[in-house]
DRENTORPA-363403 format. One line per 5 residues: their letters; for each residue x, y, z of C-alpha. Coordinates in Angstrom, 1 decimal. Each point is the difference from the previous one (the first is absolute). Layout:
<sites>
a = X Y Z  ...
</sites>
This chain:
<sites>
xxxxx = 44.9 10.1 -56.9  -0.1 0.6 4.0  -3.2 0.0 1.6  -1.1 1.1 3.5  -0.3 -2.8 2.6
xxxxx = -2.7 0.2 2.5  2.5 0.9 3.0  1.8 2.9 -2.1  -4.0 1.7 -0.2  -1.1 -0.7 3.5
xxxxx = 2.0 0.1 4.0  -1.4 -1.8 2.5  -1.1 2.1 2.7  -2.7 -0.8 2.8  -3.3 -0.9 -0.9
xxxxx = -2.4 3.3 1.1  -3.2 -2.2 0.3  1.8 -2.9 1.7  1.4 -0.1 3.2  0.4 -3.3 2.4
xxxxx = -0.2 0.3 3.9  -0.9 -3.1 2.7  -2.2 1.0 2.3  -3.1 -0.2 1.6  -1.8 -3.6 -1.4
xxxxx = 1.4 -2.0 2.8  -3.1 -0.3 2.7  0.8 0.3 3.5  -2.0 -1.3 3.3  1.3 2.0 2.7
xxxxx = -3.1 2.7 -0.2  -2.8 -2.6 -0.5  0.9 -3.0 2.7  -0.2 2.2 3.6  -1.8 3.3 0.8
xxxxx = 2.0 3.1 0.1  -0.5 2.2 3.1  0.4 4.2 -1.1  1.9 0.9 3.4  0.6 4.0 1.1
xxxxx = 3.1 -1.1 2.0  3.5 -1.1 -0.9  -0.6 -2.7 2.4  -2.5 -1.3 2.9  -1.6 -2.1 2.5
xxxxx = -3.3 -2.7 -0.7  -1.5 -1.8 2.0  -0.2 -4.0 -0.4  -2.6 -2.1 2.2  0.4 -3.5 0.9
xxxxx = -1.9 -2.3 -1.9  0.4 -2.8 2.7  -1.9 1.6 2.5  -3.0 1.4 -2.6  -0.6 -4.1 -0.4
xxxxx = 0.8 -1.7 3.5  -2.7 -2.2 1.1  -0.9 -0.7 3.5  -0.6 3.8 0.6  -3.8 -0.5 0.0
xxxxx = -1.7 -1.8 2.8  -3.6 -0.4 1.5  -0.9 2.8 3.0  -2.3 -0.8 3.0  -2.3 2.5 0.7
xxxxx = 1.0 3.7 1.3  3.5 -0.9 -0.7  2.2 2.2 -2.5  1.2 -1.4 -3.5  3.8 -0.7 0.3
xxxxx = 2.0 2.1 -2.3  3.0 -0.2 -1.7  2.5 2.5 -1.9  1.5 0.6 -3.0  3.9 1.7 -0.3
xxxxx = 1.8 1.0 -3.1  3.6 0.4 -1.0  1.6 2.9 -2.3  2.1 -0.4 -3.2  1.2 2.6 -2.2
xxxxx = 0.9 0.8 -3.5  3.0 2.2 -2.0  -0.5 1.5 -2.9  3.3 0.2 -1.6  0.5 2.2 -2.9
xxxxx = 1.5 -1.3 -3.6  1.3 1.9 -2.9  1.7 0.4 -3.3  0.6 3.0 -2.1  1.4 1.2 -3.1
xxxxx = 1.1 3.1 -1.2  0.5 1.3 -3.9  2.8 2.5 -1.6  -0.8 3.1 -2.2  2.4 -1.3 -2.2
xxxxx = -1.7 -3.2 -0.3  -3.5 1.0 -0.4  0.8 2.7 -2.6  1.5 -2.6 -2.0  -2.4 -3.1 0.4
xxxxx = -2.4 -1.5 -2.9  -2.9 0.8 0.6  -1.0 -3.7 -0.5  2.0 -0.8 3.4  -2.2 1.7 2.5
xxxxx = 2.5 -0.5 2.4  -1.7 1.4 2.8  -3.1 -1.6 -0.5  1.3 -3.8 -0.4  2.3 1.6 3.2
xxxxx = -3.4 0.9 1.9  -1.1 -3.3 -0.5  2.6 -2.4 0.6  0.2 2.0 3.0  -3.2 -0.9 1.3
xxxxx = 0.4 -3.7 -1.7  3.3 -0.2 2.4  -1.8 0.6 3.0  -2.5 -2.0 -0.5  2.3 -2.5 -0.7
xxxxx = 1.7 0.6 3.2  -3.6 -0.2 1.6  -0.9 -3.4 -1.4  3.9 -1.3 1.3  -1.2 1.4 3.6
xxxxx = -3.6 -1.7 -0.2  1.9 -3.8 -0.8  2.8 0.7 2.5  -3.0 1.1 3.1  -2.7 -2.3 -0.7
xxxxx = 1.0 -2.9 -3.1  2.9 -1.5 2.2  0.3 -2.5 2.3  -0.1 0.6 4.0  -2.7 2.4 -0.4
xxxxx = -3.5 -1.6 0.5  -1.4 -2.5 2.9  -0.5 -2.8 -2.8  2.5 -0.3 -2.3  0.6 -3.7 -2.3
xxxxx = 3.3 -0.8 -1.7  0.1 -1.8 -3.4  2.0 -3.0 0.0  0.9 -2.6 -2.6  -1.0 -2.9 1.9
xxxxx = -3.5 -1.6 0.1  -0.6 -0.7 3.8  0.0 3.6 1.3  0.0 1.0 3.7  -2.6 2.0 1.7
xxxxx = 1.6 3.2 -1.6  1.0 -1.2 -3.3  -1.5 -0.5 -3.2  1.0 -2.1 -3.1  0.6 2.5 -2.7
xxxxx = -2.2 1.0 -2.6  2.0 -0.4 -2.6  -0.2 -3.5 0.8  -3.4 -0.8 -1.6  -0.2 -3.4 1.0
xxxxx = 0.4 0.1 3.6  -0.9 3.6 1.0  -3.5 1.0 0.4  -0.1 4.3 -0.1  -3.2 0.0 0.8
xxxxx = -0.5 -1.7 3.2  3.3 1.6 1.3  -1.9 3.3 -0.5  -3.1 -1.4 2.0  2.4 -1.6 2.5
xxxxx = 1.7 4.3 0.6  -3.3 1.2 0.1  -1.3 -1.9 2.6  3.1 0.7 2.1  0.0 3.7 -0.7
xxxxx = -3.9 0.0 1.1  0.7 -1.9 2.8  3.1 2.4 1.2  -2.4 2.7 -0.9  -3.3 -1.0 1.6
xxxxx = -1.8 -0.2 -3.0  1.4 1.9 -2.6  0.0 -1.2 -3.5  2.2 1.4 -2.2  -0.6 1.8 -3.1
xxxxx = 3.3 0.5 -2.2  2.5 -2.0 -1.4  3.0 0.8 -1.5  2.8 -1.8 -1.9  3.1 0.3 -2.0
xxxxx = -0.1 -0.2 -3.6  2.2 -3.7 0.1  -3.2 -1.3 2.4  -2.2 0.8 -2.7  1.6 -1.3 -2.6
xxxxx = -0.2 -3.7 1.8  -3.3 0.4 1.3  -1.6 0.6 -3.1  0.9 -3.5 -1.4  -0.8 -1.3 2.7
xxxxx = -2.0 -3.4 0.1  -2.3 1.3 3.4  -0.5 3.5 -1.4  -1.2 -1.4 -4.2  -2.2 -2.6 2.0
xxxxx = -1.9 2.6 1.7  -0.6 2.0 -3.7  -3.1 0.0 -1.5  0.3 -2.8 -2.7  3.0 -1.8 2.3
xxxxx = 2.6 1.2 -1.7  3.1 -1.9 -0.5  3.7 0.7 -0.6  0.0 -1.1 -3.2  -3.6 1.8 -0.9
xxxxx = 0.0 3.2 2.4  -2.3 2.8 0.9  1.4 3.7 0.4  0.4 0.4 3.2  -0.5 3.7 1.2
xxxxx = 0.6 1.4 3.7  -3.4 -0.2 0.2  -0.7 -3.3 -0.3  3.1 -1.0 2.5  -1.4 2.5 2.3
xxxxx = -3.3 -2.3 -0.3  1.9 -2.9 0.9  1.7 1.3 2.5  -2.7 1.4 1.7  1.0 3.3 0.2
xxxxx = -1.5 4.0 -0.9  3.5 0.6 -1.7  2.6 -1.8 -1.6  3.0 2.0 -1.0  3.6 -1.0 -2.1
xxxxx = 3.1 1.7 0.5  1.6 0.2 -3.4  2.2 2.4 0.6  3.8 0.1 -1.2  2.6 1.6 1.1
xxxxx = 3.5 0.7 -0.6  2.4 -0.9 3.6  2.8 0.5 -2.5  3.0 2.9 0.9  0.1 2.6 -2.7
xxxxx = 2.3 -0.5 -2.4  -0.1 -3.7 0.5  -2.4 -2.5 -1.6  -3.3 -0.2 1.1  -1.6 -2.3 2.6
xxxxx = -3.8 -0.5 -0.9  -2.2 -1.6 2.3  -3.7 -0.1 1.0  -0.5 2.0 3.0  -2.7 -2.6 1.5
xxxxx = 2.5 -2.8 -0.1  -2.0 -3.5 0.4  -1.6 0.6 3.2  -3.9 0.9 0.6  -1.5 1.8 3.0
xxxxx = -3.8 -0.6 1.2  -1.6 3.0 2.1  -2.5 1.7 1.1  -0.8 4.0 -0.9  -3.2 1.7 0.5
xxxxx = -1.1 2.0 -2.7  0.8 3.8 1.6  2.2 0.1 3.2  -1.7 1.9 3.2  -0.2 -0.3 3.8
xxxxx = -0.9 -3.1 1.4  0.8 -1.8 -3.7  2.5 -2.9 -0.2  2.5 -0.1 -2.8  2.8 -2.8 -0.7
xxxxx = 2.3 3.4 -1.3  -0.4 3.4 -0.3  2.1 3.3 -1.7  0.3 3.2 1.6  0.5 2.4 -2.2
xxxxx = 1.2 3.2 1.1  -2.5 3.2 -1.5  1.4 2.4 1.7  2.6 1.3 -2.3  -1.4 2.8 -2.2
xxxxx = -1.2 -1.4 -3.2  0.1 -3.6 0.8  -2.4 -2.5 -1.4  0.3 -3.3 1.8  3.3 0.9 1.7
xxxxx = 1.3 0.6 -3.6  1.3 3.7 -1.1  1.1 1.0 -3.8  2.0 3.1 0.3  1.3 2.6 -2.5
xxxxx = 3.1 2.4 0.4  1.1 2.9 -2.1  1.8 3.2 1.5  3.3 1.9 0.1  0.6 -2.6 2.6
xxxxx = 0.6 -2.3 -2.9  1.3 1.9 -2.8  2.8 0.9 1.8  1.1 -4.0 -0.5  -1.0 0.1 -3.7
xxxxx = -3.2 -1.8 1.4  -3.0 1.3 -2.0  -2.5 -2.5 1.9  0.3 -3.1 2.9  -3.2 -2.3 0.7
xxxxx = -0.4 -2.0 3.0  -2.4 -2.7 1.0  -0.6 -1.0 3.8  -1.6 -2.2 1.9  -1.3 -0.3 3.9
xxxxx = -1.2 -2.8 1.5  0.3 -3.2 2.0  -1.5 -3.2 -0.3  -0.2 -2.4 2.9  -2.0 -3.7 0.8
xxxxx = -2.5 1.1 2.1  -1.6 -3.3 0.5  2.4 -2.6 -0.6  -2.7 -2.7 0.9  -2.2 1.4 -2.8
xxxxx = 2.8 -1.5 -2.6  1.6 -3.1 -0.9  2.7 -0.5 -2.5  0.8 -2.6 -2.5  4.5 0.0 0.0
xxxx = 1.3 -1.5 -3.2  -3.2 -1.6 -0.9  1.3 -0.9 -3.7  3.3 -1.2 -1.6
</sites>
């Protein structure tokens, strides 16, 4: 006797509840390290005063009688910023949308990874302008050996000979002694710092319970952000794909294994120092943060066979305004 089998009474077809898309878990830092500045204008002049001459002494001396108070002045130099304008779009057929499952929502996961590719490109830019070397007025290499040189530190990942922690104290008094006085507030590192840091000796010691590596604590942000002495401690976790299309991917952490130290006020205004800022270009109708999410249907279109293109842009600049509020940490772990 013949019997059905379980593929003669059922085809495969797509899942109608079920459909898969990466996007939008991966946590970026770009918006939550600097200030962003809303600007009217493509691009602009500020104005920067010296810092030198706000804290020379010898200015002041003592008068005689009926004689004037010497004076002295104060002059300022000009810098500018460009805000640039990014993009990507995509467009759908007739064709294609008539016959999609409805479990696709192609232009939805479109939308998104849209958005999720610029701010992608965003977080590239952010590592490439202020997480690189050359940038900031204190900046400490990582080496492997254990006698390093005045700008040089054993690395991390070296847990018997590297000491995180005073490294960080060491940059912080630099950077408040290059910036009269300014303690800073954030600190931010790639995902392969944290990784090391976590386990290491100097970092459980200073847990509550003195944690070891073989009996650890969790360590949160918070808690390094306590050790560190800072109002913020932030990770860069996120991956990327430098890979051609068509070609294998190339995954890597964005972050790299450097760290940066800085100082950012809490809201940017006049006469308000920042380490970095981001102008982001308003101006453009409907943008939110220099960003835009347009729509386009028309005859224009239809014409092509194109029932709808979407396009994402983004305006805006971001520049070290105050390179002696920083210092960076280059290859700090192995």
């Amino acid at each position: 006797m013949a019997y059905n089998t379980p593929s003669a009474v059922h085809f495969d077809a797509p899942l109608t509840n079920l459909t898969l898309a990466w996007m939008g878990e991966q946590r970026m830092v770009h918006s939550e390290v600097f200030p962003v500045v809303n600007v009217a204008k493509q691009s602009d002049l500020y104005y920067l005063y010296d810092p030198d001459q706000m804290h020379r002494e010898g200015d002041v001396t003592e008068i005689a009688p009926r004689t004037e108070v010497p004076e002295f002045g104060l002059t300022q130099s000009l810098d500018s910023y460009f805000a640039r304008v990014y993009g990507l779009g995509a467009s759908f057929d007739e064709q294609m949308l008539a016959n999609e499952d409805t479990q696709l929502e192609t232009r939805s996961v479109t939308a998104q990874a849209l958005a999720n590719k610029i701010m992608l490109e965003r977080e590239r830019r952010w590592a490439n302008t202020f997480f690189t070397d050359s940038v900031w007025d204190t900046e400490i290499t990582g080496i492997s050996g254990t006698s390093p040189g005045s700008t040089q530190a054993t690395h991390w990942s070296n847990y018997t000979n590297s000491d995180p922690i005073l490294d960080v104290t060491n940059m912080r008094r630099s950077i408040q002694l290059q910036s009269y006085g300014y303690k800073p507030n954030v600190m931010v590192i790639g995902k392969e710092v944290r990784d090391k840091l976590i386990n290491h000796p100097k970092i459980l010691n200073r847990l509550n319970g003195g944690a070891t590596v073989s009996n650890t604590a969790l360590v949160t942000d918070a808690k390094l952000a306590e050790i560190f002495e800072v109002e913020k401690f932030l990770t860069m976790e996120t991956v990327s794909n430098t890979g051609k299309e068509g070609l294998a991917p190339v995954k890597g952490f964005i972050g790299g294994k450097n760290a940066l130290l800085a100082y950012t006020p809490s809201s940017v205004g006049l006469m308000t120092p920042a380490a970095g800022l981001t102008y982001a270009w308003n101006a453009i109708d409907g943008a939110n943060f220099g960003m835009t999410v347009e729509s386009f249907r028309g005859d224009f279109l239809k014409i092509k066979g194109i029932e709808e293109k979407i396009q994402v842009k983004y305006a805006y600049d971001m520049k070290a305004v105050g390179t002696q509020l920083g210092g960076f940490f280059n290859g700090i772990v192995v």
